[in-house]
FINU-362941 format. One record per residue (C-alpha): residue in one letter; x, y, z. Coordinates in steps of 0.1 Angstrom, whole numbers, padded with zeros to 4 digits, always signed. Example, Ala and Ser with C-alpha at 12.3 -4.5 7.8 and 13.67 -1.06 7.14 Angstrom:
BEGIN
A+0123-0045+0078S+0137-0011+0071
END
This chain:
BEGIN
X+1160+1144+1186X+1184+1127+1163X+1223+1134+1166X+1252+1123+1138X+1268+1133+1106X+1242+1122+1086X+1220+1140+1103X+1235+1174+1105X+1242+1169+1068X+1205+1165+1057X+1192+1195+1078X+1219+1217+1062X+1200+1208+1026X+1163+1207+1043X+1152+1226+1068X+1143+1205+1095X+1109+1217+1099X+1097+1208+1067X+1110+1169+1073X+1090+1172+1105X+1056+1183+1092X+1054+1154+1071X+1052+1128+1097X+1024+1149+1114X+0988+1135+1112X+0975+1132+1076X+0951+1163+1078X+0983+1182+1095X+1014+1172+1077X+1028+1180+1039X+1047+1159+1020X+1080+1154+1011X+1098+1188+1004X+1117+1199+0972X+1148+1190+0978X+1141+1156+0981X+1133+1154+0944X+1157+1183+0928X+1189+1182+0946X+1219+1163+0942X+1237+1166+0975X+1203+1153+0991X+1207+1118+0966X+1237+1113+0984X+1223+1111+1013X+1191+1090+1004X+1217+1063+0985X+1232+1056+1018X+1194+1059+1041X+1173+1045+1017X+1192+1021+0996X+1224+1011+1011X+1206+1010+1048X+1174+0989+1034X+1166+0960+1014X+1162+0968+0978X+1153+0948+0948X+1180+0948+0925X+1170+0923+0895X+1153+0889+0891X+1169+0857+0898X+1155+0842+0864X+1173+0866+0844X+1202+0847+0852X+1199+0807+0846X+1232+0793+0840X+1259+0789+0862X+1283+0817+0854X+1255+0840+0840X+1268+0876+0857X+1248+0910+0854X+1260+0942+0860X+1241+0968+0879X+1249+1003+0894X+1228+1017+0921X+1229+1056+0917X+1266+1051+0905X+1281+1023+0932X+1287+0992+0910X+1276+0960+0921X+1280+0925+0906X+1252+0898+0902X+1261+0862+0895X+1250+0826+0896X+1277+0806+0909X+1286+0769+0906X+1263+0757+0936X+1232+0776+0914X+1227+0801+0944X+1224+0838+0933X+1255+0859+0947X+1258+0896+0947X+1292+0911+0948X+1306+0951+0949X+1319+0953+0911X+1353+0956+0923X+1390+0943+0920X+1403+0946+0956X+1434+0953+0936X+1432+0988+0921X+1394+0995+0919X+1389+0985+0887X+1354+0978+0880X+1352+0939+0868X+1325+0936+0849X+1308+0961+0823X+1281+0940+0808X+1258+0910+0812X+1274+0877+0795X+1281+0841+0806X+1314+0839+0829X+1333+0806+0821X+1356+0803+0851X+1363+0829+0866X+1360+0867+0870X+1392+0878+0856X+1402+0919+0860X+1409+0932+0828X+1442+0957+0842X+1462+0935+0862X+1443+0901+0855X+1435+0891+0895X+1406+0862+0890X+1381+0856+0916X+1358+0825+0919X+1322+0826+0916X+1322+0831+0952X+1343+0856+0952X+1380+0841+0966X+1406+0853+0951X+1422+0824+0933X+1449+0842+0908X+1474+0870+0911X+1496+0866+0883X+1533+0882+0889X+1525+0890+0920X+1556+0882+0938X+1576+0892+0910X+1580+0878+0872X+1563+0846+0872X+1559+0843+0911X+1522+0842+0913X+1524+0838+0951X+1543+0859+0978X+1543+0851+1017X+1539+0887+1023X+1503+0885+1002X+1476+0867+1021X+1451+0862+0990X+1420+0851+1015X+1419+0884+1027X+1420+0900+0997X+1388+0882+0976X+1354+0901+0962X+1334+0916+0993X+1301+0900+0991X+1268+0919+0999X+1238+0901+1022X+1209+0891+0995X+1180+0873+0998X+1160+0855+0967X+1118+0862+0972X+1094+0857+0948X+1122+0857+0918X+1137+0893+0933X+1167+0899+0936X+1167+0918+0973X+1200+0934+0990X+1210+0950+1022X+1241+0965+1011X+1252+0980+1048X+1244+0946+1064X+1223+0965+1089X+1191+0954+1087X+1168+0928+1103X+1168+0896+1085X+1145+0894+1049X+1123+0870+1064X+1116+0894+1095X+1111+0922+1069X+1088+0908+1048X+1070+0885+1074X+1043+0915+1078X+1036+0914+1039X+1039+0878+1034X+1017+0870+1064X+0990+0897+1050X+0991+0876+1018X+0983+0845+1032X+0947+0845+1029X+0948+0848+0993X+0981+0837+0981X+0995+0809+0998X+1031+0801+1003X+1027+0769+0982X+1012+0790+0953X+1038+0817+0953X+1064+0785+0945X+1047+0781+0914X+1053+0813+0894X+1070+0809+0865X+1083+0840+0846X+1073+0847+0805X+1102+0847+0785X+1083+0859+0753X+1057+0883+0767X+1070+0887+0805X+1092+0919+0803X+1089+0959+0793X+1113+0981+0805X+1102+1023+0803X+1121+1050+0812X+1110+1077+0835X+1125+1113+0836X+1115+1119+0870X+1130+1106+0903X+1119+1072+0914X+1095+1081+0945X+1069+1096+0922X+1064+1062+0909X+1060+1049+0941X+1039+1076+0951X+1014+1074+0925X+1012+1035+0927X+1002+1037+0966X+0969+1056+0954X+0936+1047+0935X+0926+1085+0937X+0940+1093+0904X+0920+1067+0885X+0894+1085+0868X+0915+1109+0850X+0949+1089+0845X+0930+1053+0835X+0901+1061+0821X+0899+1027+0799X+0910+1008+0836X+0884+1031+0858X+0855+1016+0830X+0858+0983+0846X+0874+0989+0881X+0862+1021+0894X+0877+1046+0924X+0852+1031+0945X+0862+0998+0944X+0894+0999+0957X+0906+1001+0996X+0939+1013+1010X+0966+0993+1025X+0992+1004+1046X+1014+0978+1063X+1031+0980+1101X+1057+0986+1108X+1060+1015+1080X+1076+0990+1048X+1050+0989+1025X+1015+1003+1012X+0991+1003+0986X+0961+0998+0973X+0936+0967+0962X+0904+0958+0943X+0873+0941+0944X+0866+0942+0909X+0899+0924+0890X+0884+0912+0856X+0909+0915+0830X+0888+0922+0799X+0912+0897+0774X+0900+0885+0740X+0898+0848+0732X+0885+0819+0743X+0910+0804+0770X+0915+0818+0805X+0951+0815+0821X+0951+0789+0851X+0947+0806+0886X+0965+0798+0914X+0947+0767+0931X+0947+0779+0968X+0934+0815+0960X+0897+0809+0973X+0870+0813+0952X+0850+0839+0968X+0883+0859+0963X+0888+0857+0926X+0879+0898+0919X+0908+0905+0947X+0942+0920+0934X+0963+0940+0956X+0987+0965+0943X+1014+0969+0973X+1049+0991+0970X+1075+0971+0989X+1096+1004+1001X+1118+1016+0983X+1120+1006+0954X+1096+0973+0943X+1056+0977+0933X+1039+0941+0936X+1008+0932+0919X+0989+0900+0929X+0962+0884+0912X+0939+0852+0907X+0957+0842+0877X+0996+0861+0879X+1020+0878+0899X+1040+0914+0884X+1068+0928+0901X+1072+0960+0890X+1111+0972+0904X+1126+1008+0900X+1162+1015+0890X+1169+1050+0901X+1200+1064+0884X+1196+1101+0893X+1178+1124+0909X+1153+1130+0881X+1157+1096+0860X+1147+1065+0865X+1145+1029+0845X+1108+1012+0855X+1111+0973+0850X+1083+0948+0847X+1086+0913+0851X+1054+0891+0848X+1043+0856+0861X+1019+0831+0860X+1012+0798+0874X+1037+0774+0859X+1056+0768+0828X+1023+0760+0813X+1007+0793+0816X+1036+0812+0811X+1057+0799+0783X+1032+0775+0760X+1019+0785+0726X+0982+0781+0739X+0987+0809+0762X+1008+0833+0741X+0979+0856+0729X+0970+0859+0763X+0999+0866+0772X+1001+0889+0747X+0976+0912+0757X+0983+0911+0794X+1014+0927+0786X+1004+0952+0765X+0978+0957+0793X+1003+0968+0823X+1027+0984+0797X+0996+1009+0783X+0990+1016+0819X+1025+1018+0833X+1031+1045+0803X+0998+1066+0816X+1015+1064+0843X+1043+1077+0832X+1034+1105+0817X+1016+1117+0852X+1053+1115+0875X+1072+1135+0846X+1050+1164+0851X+1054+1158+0889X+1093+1162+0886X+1086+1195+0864X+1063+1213+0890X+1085+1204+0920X+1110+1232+0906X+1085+1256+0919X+1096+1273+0948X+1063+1281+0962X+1052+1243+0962X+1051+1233+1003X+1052+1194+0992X+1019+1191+0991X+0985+1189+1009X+0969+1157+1014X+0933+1144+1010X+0928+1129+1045X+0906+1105+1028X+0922+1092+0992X+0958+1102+0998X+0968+1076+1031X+0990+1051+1015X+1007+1079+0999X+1016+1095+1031X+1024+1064+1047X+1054+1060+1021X+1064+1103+1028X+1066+1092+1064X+1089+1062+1056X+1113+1083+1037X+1114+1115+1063X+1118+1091+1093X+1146+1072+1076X+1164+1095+1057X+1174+1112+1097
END
């Protein structure tokens, strides 16, 4: 039995029966209720236990190249701030003058020196000291003894850099990233090295689609832990790589699962093939897993690239999908001999993403009927799906 605030808050929006039910054997249980996908008040909630509590992917690292290049980015409305400071690390920030609250930054661009609050113009460093406070003391008395400025700079929020994403743990509460992801990683080994995955170099022509999805973010998760819908959602896909050919994953402890193939053989036009990673081993190269990285990131690995495929929820029935692609070295992905390659690949992932799509929208529609009980699982094709409806209902308590 769980006891706090949070607690008695969510069980005043859900009934705590239908939380428990869904960490109940597969054959047992349903799956998440309504409320987790239609109600505000419940969002709230999930922000703090599923996004604030966690690590979450929050952008790519390559987006931002130069020192001083900053993003933006609000996490179902709390503002944070990412930037590349003078040392070339990535540092993530809350979006916030410690001043008067005003948010600092509105839109990605190149800082020059500092970051400078528009209302009373407090500047902070790139790692986030609080360097100027004009009148502060008075007209032209910039300093005061009664002001201590180191207390006063940007409050800085733990990240971690892997495999180009930009992860957070905005509470400071959880284990280390390396402890979190040493599960996944170490599952990985036997096809992707660690000395591979330092080769993956992002496309800057044909390594990006952004779609959005007006639906909240778990569906996509959801469907992208399951092969079961293949046949009907991906017919083209299902020609080559069939239901059959794909096994479930499901990671322990409960932080990730998914699906993978034995069949991966993209069907690209043209002569050239895109160099593979050289450590994958060659009685291997039909492998691709297809993993979700709870909450919020959906990985795809392959002989030949990497996708990471990262969710922006920004309510509780819309949500920005964003795909960055990779392949093995600046070669591969930015030279004109790969381009129509890379060309198609895209198109590829974006074709299916949309199918996709078009699936977890009808999802968000039907879960505003009252007789739906979350749903009842296939005990045989629905396990990695169930494995992320446990994740949420144990954590969200």
């Amino acid at each position: 039995m769980l006891n706090g605030k949070n607690d008695s808050k969510i069980y005043k929006i859900i009934n705590k029966e239908k939380l428990d039910i869904v960490s109940k054997s597969i054959d047992e249980s349903h799956g998440l209720p309504n409320e987790c996908y239609i109600s505000e008040e419940y969002t709230k909630i999930e922000r703090k236990k599923l996004f604030e509590d966690k690590w979450v992917a929050i952008g790519v690292a390559s987006s931002l190249p130069n020192i001083g290049d900053a993003k933006p980015f609000d996490l179902l409305n709390l503002p944070i701030l990412i930037i590349r400071d003078k040392d070339k690390k990535i540092k993530v920030f809350h979006n916030v003058c410690s001043h008067r609250g005003y948010k600092l930054v509105n839109k990605s661009g190149n800082i020059k020196n500092v970051i400078r609050c528009p209302y009373h113009s407090w500047s902070y460093a790139f790692n986030g000291e609080l360097v100027a406070t004009p009148h502060i003391g008075g007209m032209n008395k910039h300093d005061t003894p009664k002001f201590d400025k180191s207390t006063s700079g940007l409050k800085e929020i733990r990240s971690f850099v892997w495999l180009d994403l930009i992860m957070v743990n905005i509470n400071n509460n959880e284990v280390s990233f390396e402890e979190y992801i040493k599960p996944l990683s170490d599952r990985w080994e036997k096809l992707w090295t660690k000395e591979d995955r330092e080769l993956i170099k992002h496309s800057n022509d044909y390594g990006y689609f952004k779609l959005n999805a007006k639906c909240n973010w778990k569906f996509a998760i959801e469907n992208y832990c399951e092969s079961y819908h293949l046949p009907w959602v991906h017919p083209g896909l299902n020609a080559y790589s069939k239901i059959e050919d794909h096994y479930h994953i499901q990671g322990l402890p409960n932080r990730f699962a998914g699906q993978g193939t034995n069949v991966y053989n993209p069907r690209l036009k043209g002569k050239e093939k895109f160099p593979l990673f050289p450590n994958w081993p060659k009685n291997k190269e039909h492998v691709a897993e297809y993993v979700a990285l709870f909450p919020n990131v959906m990985l795809g690995i392959h002989k030949d690239h990497y996708y990471a495929y990262w969710l922006e929820p920004v309510s509780y029935n819309f949500t920005l999908e964003h795909m960055e692609i990779y392949y093995v070295g600046d070669h591969a992905a930015n030279s004109k001999k790969f381009k129509p390659l890379r060309k198609q690949n895209l198109k590829l992932w974006e074709d299916i993403q949309k199918e996709d799509v078009n699936i977890i929208q009808g999802m968000q529609d039907g879960r505003n009927s009252p007789i739906y009980n979350g749903g009842n699982f296939s005990p045989i094709m629905d396990n990695p799906t169930h494995h992320f409806h446990k994740w949420v209902a144990t954590n969200i308590v």
